[in-house]
N, C-alpha and C positions, 0 to 999 in steps of 0.2 A: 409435606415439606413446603417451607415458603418460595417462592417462586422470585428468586433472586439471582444477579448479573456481578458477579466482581471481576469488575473490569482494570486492568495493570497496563501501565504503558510507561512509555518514556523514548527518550533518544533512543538511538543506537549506542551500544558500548556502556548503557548504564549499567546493567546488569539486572536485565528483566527475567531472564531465563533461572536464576538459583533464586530469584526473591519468591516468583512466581511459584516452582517447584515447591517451597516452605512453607507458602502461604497457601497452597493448594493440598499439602499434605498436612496441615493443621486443621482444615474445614470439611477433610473427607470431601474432593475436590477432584473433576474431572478437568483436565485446561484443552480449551477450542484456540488454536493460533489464530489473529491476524496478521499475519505478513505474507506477502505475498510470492514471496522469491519460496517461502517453506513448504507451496502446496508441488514443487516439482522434485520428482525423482534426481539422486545424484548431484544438487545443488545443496551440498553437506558443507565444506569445510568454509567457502566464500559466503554466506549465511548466517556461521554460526549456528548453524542447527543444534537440538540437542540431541546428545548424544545417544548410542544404545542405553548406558547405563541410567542416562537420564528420563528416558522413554519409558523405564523399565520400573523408575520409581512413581512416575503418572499419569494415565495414560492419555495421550494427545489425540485431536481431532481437527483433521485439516491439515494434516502432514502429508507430505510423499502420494501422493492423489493423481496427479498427471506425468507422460513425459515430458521432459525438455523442450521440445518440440511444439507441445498441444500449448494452443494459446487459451488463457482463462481470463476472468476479467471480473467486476463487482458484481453483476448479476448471475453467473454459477456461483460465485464463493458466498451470496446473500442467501442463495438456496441451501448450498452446504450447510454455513453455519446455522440454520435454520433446524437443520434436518440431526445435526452434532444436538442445541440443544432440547429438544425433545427425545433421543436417545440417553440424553445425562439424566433429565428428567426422571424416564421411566428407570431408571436406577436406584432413584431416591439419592443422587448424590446433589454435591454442591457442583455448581458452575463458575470456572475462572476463564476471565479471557485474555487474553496477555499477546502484545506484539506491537510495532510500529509503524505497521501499512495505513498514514493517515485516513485515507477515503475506506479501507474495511473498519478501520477502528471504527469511525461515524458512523458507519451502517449499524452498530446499536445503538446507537442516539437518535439519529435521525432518518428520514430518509433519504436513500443517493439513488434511489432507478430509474431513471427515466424510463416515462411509458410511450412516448411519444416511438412509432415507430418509420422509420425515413428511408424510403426506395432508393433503392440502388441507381437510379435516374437523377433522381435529387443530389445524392452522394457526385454522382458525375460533372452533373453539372456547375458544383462548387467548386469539387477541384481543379476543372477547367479552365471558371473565375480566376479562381485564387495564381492558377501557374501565368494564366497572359494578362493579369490586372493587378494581381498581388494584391495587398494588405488592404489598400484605398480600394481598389475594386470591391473587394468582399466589405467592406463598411459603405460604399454609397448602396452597394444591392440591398445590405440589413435594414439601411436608413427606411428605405423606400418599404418595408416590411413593417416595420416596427419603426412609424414617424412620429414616435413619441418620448422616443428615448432606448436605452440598451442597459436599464439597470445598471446589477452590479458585474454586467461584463468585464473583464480584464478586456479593452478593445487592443492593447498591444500585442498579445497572444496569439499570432494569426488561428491555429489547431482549435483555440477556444472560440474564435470570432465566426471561422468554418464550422462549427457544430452548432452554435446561434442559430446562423443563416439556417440550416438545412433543420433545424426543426422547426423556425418559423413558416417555411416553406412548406414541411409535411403537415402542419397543424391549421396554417393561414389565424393563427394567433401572434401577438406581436410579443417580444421580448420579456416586460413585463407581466403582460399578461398569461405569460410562461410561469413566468417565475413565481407569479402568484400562485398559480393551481400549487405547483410543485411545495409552495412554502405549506400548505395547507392541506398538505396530504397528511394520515394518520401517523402517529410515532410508531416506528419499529419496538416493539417489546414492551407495550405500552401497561401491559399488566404485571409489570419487573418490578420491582425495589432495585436498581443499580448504584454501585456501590465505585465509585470510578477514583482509584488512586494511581497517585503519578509520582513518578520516581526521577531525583534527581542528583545530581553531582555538580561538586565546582567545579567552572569549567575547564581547571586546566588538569587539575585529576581526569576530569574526563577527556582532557585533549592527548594525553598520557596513554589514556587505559586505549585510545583510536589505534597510536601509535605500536601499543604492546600488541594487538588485535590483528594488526595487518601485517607484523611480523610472524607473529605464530602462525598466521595462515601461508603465509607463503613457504615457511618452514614447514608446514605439516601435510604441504603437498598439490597447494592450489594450482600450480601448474599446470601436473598433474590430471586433477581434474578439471580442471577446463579443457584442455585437450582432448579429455576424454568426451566431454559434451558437444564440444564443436565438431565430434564426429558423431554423434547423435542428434544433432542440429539444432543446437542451441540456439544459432542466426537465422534460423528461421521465427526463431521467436523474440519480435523484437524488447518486450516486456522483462522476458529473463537474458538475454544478450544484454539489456543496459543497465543491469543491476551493479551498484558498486561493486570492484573489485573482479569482477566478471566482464566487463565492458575494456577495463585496463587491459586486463592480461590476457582476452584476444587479442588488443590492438600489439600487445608487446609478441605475441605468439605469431603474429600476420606480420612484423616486422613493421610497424608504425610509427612504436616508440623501442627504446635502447632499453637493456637489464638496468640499469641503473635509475632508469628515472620511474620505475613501475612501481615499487615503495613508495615512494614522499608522491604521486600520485594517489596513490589508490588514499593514503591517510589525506591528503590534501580536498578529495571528493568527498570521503569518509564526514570530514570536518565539516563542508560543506553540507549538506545532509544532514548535519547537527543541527546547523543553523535553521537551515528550510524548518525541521521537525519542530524546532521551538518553537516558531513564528506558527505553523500548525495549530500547536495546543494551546497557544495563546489565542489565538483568533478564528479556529475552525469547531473547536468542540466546548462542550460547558466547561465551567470551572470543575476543579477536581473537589473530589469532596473530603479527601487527605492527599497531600503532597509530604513523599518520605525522603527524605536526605540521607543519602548513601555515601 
């Protein structure tokens, strides 16, 4: 069997989950998720997860893996879906990959792991920086590290400018010369034929389908369950605690915000997250090699 990746993405609320299902059950087709909210137990209705019945027509890889609780991150889900396809492999089936976690989706393009490993010392002492010097502190310390420049830093990001620092510090390489190794490392799947379609909607269909999406979920009992996870400790995870629509309806559940404004919220984020996503595949991954209009 040819050793091939059909990779499916798109926004949120495009409707990747029945395209995907169709296009996997036409090519004798196992589907590995990218998204990252789907590898936790219980994180069903605010998700969109698929359903049993839907599970039942394909079967999925990289679902329901952790609790609530356990925090996951690129480097386990890079080894997952590693370990997902060489199991499709040994099937002799076809591989789909389908979802909208931009930084997993890239993990089959490129690579995202940093090898660089940074002590708990270093960690300290940035945060330190950063809480009595703030932003300008953490950029004169980087300067003095890396006096040649800071790439394609976001230097507004403080989160991004503190991870800078503390690998320049664990490597005593400067910035660029980070970013070079890193650009220079081998391709992920590099002996794939991938096959990368992206799925789109006009946007106000799709501003539409946000709005139908975050009503049926509250309808169908997100309350519910979220309740139910904040007593298995959702907030302990801050990854799955600030996932759309999850993030809202604690703060409405903790008495933050009023029943009324937790709808036109959660679509309001929702929307937002549309936008971020586009700006993604416009500018974070290759060109799609068919774009479908749904």
């Amino acid at each position: 069997m040819k050793k091939e990746l059909h990779i499916i993405s798109g926004t949120t609320a495009v409707g990747k989950t029945e395209y995907a299902l169709e296009y996997a059950e036409a090519i004798d087709a196992e589907i590995i998720s990218c998204d990252a909210s789907l590898l936790y137990k219980g994180m069903n209705i605010g998700t969109a997860k698929p359903t049993v019945s839907e599970l039942k027509r394909v079967k999925h890889h990289c679902i329901d893996l952790f609790a609530v609780h356990e925090p996951s991150d690129i480097t386990l889900y890079d080894s997952l879906a590693k370990k997902a396809v060489q199991e499709i492999l040994e099937k002799k089936k076809s591989i789909v990959v389908t979802g909208g976690s931009g930084f997993y989706l890239k993990s089959f393009f490129e690579s995202v792991i940093d090898t660089v490993v940074v002590p708990s010392e270093i960690r300290s002492f940035v945060e330190h920086l950063y809480v009595n010097a703030g932003l300008d502190g953490l950029l004169a310390e980087l300067k003095k590290r890396s006096p040649e420049g800071f790439g394609q830093l976001d230097t507004l990001n403080p989160r991004r400018v503190q991870r800078a620092l503390e690998r320049c510090m664990a490597s005593g390489k400067s910035l660029p010369e980070l970013q070079k190794a890193f650009s220079e490392r081998p391709k992920p799947y590099s002996d794939f034929k991938k096959h990368f379609i992206l799925l789109e909607r006009d946007r106000e269909d799709l501003r539409r389908r946000v709005e139908l999406r975050a009503e049926a979920m509250l309808e169908s009992g997100l309350l519910e369950e979220v309740r139910s996870l904040m007593h298995s400790g959702i907030e302990k995870n801050p990854s799955a605690a600030n996932a759309i629509g999850y993030r809202e309806t604690i703060a409405f559940l903790k008495g933050a915000i009023k029943e009324p404004e937790l709808l036109p919220l959660i679509v309001q984020n929702t929307n937002a997250l549309v936008k971020k996503q586009r700006t993604w595949f416009r500018t974070q991954l290759r060109q799609a090699d068919k774009v479908v209009r749904l």
